[in-house]
N, C-alpha and C positions, 0 to 999 in steps of 0.2 A: 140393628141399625140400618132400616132401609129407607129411612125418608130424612127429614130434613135435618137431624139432631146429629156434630161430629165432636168426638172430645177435641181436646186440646192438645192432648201429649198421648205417646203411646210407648214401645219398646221397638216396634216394628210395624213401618207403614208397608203396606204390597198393593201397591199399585197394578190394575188389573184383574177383574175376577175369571177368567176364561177359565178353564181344566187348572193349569199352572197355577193359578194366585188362587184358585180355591182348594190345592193338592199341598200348598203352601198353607192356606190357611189353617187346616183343618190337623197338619203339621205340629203347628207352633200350640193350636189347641190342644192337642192331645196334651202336649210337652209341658204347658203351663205357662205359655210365654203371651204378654201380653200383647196384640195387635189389633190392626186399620185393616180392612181391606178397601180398597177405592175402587171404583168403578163409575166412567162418564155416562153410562148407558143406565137408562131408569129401569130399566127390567131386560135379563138375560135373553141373545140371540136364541133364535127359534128355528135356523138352519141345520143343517146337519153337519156342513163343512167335513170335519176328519171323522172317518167311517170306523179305521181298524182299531182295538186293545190289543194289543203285544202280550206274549205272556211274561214278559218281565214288569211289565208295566200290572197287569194283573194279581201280581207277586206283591207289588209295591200298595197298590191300592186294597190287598189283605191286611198291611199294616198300618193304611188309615181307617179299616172297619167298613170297607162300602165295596168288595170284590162281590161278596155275593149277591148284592142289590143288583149291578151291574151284568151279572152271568145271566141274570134271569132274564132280562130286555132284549136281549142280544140273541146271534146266532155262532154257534160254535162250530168253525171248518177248519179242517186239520190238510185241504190240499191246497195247494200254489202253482196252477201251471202257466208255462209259457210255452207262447204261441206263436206261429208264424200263419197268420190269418187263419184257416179250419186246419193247420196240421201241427199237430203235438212236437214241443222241443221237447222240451222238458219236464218234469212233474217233481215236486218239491211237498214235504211231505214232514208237518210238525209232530204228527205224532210220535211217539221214543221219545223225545227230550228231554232233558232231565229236568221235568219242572211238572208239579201236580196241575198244572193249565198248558199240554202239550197241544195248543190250539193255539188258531185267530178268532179274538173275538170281532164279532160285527157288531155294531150298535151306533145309530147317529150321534152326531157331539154333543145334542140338545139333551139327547139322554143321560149322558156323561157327567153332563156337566148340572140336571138335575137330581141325579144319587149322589153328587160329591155338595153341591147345596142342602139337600136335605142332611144328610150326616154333619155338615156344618151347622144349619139348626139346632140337629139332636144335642150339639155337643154347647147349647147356646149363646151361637157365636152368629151375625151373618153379614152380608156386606153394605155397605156404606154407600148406597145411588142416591142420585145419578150425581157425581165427583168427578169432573174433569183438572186435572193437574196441569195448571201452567206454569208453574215454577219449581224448582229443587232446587237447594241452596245448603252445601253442606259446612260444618266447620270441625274445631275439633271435639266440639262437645255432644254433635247430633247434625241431625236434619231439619229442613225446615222445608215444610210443601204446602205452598201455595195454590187454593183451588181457583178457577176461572171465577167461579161464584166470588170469590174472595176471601173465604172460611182460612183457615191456617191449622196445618198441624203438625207438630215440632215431635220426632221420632228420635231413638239411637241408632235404629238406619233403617235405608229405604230401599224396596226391591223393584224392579221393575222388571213385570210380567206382563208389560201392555203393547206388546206386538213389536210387529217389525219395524215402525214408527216410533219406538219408542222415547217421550219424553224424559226416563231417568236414564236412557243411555245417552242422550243428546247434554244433559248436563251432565253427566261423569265425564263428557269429551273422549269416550270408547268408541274406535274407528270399528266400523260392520264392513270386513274386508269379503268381499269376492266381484260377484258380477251375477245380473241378470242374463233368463237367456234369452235367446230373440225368437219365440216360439210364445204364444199365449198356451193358456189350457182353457178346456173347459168342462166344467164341473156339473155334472146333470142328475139326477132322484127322479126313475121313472117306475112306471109298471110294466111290465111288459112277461114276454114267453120270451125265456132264451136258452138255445137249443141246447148249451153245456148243463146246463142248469144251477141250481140254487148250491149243489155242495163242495162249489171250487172258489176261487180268488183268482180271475185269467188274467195273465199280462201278454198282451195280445202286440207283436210286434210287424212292422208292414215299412213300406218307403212313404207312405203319410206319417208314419211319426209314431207315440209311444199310446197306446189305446187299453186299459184298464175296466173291466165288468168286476164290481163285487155286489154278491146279494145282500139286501137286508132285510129289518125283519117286517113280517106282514106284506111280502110277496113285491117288495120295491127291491131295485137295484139301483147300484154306485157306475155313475160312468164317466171316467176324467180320459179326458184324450189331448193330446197336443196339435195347435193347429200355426200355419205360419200368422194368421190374423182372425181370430174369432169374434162374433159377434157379441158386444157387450149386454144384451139380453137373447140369451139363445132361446128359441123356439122351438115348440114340438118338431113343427116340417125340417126343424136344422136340424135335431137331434136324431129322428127319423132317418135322415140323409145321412148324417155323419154315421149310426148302427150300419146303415146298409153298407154306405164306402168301407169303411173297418172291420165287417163282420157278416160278408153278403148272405144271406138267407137265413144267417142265424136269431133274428131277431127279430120280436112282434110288438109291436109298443101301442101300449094301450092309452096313458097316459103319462104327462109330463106332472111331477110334484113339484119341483123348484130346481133353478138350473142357472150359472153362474160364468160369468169370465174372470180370469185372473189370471196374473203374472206371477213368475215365481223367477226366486232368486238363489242362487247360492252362494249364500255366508257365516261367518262366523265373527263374534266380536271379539276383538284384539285382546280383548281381556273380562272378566266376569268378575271383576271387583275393582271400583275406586273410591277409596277410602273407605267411608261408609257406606257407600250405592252400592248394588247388588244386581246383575243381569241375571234372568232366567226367563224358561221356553224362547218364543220366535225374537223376544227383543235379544236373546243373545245370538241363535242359532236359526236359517231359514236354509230350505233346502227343497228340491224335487219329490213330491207326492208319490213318487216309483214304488216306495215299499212301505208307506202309508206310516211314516214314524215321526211326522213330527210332533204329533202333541203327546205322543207313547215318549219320546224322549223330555217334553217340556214336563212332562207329570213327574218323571226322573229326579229332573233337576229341582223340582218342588222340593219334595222327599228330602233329596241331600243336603239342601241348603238349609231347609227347617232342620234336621239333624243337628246341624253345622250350628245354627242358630242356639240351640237349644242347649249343647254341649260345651257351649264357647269354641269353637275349632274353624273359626272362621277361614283359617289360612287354608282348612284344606280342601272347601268348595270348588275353587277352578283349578286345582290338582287335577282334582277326581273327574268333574263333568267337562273342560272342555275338549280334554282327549276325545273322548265320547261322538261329542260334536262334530270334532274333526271329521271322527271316523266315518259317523252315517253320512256328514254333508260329501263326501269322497264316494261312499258305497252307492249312494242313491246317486249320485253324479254319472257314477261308471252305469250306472243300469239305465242311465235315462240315453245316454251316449250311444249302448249297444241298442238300447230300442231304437234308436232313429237312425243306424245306421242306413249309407245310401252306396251303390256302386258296387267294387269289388269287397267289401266290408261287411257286407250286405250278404254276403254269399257263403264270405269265410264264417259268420257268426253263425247263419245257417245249418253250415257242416260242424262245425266245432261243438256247439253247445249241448244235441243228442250223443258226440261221443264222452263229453267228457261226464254230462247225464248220469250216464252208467256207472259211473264211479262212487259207491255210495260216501266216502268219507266228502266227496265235494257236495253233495246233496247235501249229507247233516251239516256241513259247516255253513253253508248259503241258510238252511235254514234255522241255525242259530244265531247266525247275523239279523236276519229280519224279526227274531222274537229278542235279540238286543239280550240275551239271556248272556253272553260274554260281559256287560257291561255291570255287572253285581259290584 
């Protein structure tokens, strides 16, 4: 179902095809359940957006059948250090884990999200473009969604997986509690020499704010940095600048791939079910890029909710994921906080963080927070 043709009724509309509404789709596919996936874009983004696979998330994506498509694209790093500009804090280290993916995976979202489309094919199911939904309407028999186009499609409930914006969480009347921060990011895919090299994930901390190199594959790297007001198309010569401010002499940039401003926020929605509507990934949870988990948790929340779907166990969806939620939008809060710290905070995080370093029960537990392997 990729062009013009939408039924009329379904079992389950999912609004959204990103990672999420296709980790959902492919979900309720396995499971038997009849669905819609919507999507207003006539053919899937071509950005990279979210770099990391989690290894819980890689766990989860064995049980939709497309982990190993996805291992093969990617690059597998098992170090995490942080930095205070060229000198070593800390070094955080997946491998040991108890989980047969004691790694990070690297792989652009475009890749992501073309292994979890193709397995949606295979399983011959695929999405419904380009559907823009401007109306939900629920009662107590079903849903009713309304496309811009004007098409209608009447479900027994509706999910919505279509971002931070989203329009099933604006009609469920679910408040998105937190706050933005007053800080842009920006988000760049270059080529370049960089002097760590290719077999770490650096969280690079400084008084400019929170600075992030990860490689990917075919000799590009991931660079998100925080800036008080960045430029809403960054440039080679900005992103040149900004390498050198953040990482003097460490870096040789060849060229620029694509490179992005954005805002980020953190929150949570007040709740992950009204009635029949259904929040998951960024329409329920949005949070700081720190430890690279937002779409590793919205592919989560796919998962459980198709589960949830599938089993009749509707009640126990936001049981399960918005603790979850809670927990990274707080984890990656606290990490984006120490990275930016300024002044005497600035000094103690410093001294603090190589002694407590040495502790290895703090190392494996920081690095089973970031592979979300607690959150089973």
């Amino acid at each position: 179902m990729t062009s013009t043709s939408l039924p009329s009724t379904t079992q389950v509309a999912v609004v959204g095809a990103g990672p999420t509404g296709l980790a959902l789709a492919i979900t309720l596919a396995q499971a038997g359940v009849d669905f819609v996936l919507l999507d207003k874009l006539a053919e899937g983004a071509n950005t990279s957006r979210a770099a990391v696979v989690h290894a819980r998330t890689l766990e989860v994506l064995e049980e939709l059948g497309v982990a190993e498509q996805l291992i093969a694209t990617g690059l597998k790093l098992t170090r995490f250090t942080v930095r205070d500009g060229v000198r070593r804090l800390l070094d955080i280290s997946f491998a040991g884990l108890p989980t047969k993916h004691a790694y990070t995976l690297l792989t652009p979202q475009f890749e992501t999200e073309a292994v979890l489309l193709a397995r949606l094919r295979a399983l011959g199911r695929d999405a419904s473009r380009p559907y823009e939904v401007a109306g939900v309407e629920q009662d107590e028999r079903g849903v009713t969604l309304t496309m811009r186009s004007g098409e209608t499609l009447r479900a027994a409930y509706a999910v919505g997986a279509d971002g931070m914006h989203s329009a099933v969480r604006e009609a469920a009347g679910i408040d998105f509690t937190g706050a933005a921060y007053g800080q842009s990011f920006v988000l760049a895919d270059v080529v370049m020499d960089w002097a760590p090299g290719p077999e770490e994930v650096s969280l690079t901390f400084g008084t400019a704010g929170l600075f992030v190199v990860a490689p990917l594959p075919g000799g590009r790297y991931r660079v998100v940095a925080t800036l008080d007001e960045a430029p809403l198309e960054p440039s080679l010569d900005f992103v040149e600048q900004l390498l050198e401010e953040r990482a003097p002499g460490q870096a040789s940039v060849k060229d620029l791939v694509w490179a992005s401003r954005f805002r980020i926020h953190h929150r949570v929605a007040d709740h992950y079910r009204a009635g029949r509507l259904f929040l998951a990934g960024d329409a329920a949870h949005v949070h700081s890029p720190a430890g690279g988990q937002g779409m590793n948790t919205g592919i989560q929340d796919a998962y459980a909710l198709g589960r949830a779907l599938a089993e009749g166990r509707l009640e126990t969806y936001e049981a399960r994921r918005r603790p979850v939620a809670l927990r990274v939008v707080a984890f990656t809060d606290r990490m984006t906080r120490i990275a930016t710290a300024r002044g005497p905070l600035l000094a103690l995080r410093n001294i603090l963080l190589p002694l407590v370093g040495r502790i290895p029960a703090f190392r494996r537990n920081l690095a089973t927070e970031l592979a979300e392997l607690d959150y089973r």
